[in-house]
N, C-alpha and C positions, 0 to 999 in steps of 0.2 A: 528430192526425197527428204521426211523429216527425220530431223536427227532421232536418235535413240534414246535415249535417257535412260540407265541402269544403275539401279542403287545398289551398295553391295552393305554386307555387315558389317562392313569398317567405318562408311559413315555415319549409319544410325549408330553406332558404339561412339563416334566423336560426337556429335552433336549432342544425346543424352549424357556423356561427359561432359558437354558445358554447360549443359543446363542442370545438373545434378553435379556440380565436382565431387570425386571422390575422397577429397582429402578434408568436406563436409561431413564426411560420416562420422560416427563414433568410431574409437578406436578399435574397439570389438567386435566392430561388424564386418560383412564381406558385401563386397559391392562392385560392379562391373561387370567385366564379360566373364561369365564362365565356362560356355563351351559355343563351339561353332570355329566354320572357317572365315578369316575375314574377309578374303576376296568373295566370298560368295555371294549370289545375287540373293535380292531381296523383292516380290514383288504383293507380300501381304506379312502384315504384325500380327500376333495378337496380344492383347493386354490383359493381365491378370494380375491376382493378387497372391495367389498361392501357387507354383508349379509343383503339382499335383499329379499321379496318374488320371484323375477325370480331367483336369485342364491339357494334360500332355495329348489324349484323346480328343478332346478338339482341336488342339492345333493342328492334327496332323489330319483331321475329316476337312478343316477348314483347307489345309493345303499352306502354312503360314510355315515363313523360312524362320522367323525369328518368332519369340517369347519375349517381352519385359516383364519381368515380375519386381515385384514390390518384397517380399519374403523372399530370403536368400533359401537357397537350395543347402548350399554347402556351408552353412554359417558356422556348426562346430565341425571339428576337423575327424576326416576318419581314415582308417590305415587302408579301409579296400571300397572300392567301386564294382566289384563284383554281381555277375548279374539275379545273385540267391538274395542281394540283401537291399532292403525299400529304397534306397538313393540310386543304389548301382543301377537298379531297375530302369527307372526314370534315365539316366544319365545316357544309359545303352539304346533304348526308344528313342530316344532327341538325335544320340548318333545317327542311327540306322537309318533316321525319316530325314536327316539334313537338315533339322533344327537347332539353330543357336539359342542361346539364353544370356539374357541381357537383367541384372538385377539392380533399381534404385530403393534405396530404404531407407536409411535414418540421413541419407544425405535428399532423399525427395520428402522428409518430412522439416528438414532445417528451411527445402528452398521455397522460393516466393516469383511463384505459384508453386503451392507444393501438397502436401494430402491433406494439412490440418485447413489450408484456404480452401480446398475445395468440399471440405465438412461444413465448413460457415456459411460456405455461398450457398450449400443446399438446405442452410436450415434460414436461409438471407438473414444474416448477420451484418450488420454496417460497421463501419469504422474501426474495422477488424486490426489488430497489434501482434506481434508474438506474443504469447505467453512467457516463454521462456529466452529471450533473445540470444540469438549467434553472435558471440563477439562483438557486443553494444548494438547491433544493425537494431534498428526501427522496421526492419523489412524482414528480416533473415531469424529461421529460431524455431522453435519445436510449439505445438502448438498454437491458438488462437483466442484471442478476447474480443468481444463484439458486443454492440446494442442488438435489442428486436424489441418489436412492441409487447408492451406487458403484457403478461399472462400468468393465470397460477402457474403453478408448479405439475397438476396434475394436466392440465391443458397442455401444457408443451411436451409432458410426456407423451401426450395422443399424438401430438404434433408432428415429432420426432417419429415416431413407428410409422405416420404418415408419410414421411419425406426419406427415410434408408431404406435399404432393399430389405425387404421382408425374411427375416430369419426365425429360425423354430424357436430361438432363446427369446428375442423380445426384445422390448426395451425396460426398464424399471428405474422405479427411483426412490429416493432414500430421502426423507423430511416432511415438513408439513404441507400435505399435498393444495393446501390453501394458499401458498406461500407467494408472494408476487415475483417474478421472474424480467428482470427488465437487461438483465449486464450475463453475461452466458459466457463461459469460457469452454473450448473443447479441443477435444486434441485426439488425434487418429490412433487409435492402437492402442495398447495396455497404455495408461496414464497415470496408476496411483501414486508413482514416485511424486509427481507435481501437485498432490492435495494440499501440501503447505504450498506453494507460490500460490496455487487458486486462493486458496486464504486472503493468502497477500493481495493477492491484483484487487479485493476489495469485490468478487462478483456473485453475484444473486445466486449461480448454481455451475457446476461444472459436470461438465459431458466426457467421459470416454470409455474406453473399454476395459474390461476383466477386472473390476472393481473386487477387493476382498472383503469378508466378513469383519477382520477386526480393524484392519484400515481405517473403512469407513463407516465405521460404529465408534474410534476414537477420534475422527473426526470432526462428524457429526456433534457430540459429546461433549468438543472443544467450540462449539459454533463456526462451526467450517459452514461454506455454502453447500447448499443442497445438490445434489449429486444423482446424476444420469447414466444410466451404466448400458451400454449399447453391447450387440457383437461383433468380436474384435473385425468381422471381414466386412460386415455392413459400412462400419465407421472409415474404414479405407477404398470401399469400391465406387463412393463420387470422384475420387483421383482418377480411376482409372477415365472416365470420362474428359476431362480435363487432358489428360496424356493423349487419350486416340486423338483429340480435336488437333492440338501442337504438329505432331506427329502427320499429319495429312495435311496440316499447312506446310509443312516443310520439305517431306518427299512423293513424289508420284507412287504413292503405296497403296493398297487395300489396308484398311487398319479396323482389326475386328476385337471387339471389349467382350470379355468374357463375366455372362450373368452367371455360373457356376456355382454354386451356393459353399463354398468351402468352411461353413462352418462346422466345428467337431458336432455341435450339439444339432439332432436333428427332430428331439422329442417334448415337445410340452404339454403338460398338461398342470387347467388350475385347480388350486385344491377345494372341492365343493364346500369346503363351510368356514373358507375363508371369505369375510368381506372386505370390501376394498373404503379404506377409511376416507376416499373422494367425494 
């Protein structure tokens, strides 16, 4: 007879702890296991970027013991989990259906392979650097810098909306839509903190999400590179592909990616008599 093979929560928790150390995070962030039992079996994931009452409803039609999420659940701290109020909500459904939840985030955006490598691979990015390096590492570090073949600026806007998952908000960009694009920096998730180092790294234009009004108008202003402003869930759900792929080389699992659209924004419309200076 062949043997059994049964995964439980405890070692998909060790092994995305070593692929993720926790003690790569920021300090402010919450990261690891946050609920589930550990002995318990395992015989489907699923991966997502937000847990979500829409994500929470798939996991449980999928029939998935576990959740990774990329966005902590419980990042600011609260006095009740109560089932009247929006976390309790969520936390009491994950109990009830015998789903764990498993969170990597600013330590799966330091690692390598981590969310900003898999922004670069999908927009093919070569000779890809941290941005921001971890601790001197050449490997390790918050964002990404890369070649691609040239293109304006208004081209790789197309590009881009071409290559992330299709969101209501878009893609846009800020500069001379003529502009030749050859050196791209990007980085998965809000990034304005990093518009001085994009400076610095010396690149053609910089990608990431929840760009602001006067950020990147003084920016801009100071001759910063030109700037791509994506949404925040599109610019992290190539990771999640990247994660299911790992995850299924390693355990005898079903491991299902969740296409969920968890952007806030779900409305656009352009404005008729605006034209587009392309």
């Amino acid at each position: 007879m062949a043997a059994v093979t049964t995964t439980a929560v405890t070692d998909v928790v060790a092994a995305l702890d070593e692929r993720y150390p926790r003690e790569h995070a920021e300090d402010w962030d919450r990261v690891g296991p946050v609920l589930g039992e550990f002995d318990a079996p395992v015989n489907r994931i699923l991966c997502v970027v937000d847990c979500v009452p829409e994500t929470v409803d798939e996991a449980i039609s999928a029939g998935a013991q576990l959740i990774v999420a990329h966005h902590p659940l419980l990042l600011k701290g609260v006095s009740s989990v109560a089932p009247d109020t929006y976390k309790g909500r969520i936390i009491h459904r994950l109990i009830r259906a015998g789903i764990a939840l498993y969170v990597a985030h600013t330590n799966a955006d330091i690692a390598s392979p981590g969310v900003s490598d898999a922004l670069a691979d999908r927009l093919g990015l070569a000779g890809t650097r941290p941005l921001v390096p971890y601790q001197g590492s050449d490997t390790l570090g918050l964002g990404r810098v890369g070649t691609m073949s040239p293109m304006t600026l208004a081209d790789l806007t197309a590009f881009v909306a071409s290559r992330l998952p299709a969101t209501a908000a878009g893609v846009r960009a800020a500069g001379d839509p003529k502009r030749m694009i050859g050196t791209l920096a990007v980085c998965g998730g809000a990034g304005d903190s990093f518009l001085g180092v994009a400076t610095r790294a010396g690149v053609d234009a910089y990608l990431c999400a929840d760009l602001r009004h006067h950020p990147a108008g003084e920016h801009l202003a100071s001759g910063g590179p030109a700037l791509i402003d994506v949404a925040h869930w599109a610019s992290e759900r190539p990771w999640l592909d990247e994660l299911a792929g790992w995850l299924r080389d390693r355990f005898p699992v079903d491991v299902v990616v969740s296409d969920v659209d968890t952007d806030p924004w779900t409305v656009h419309a352009d404005s008729p008599k605006k034209e587009s200076r392309s």
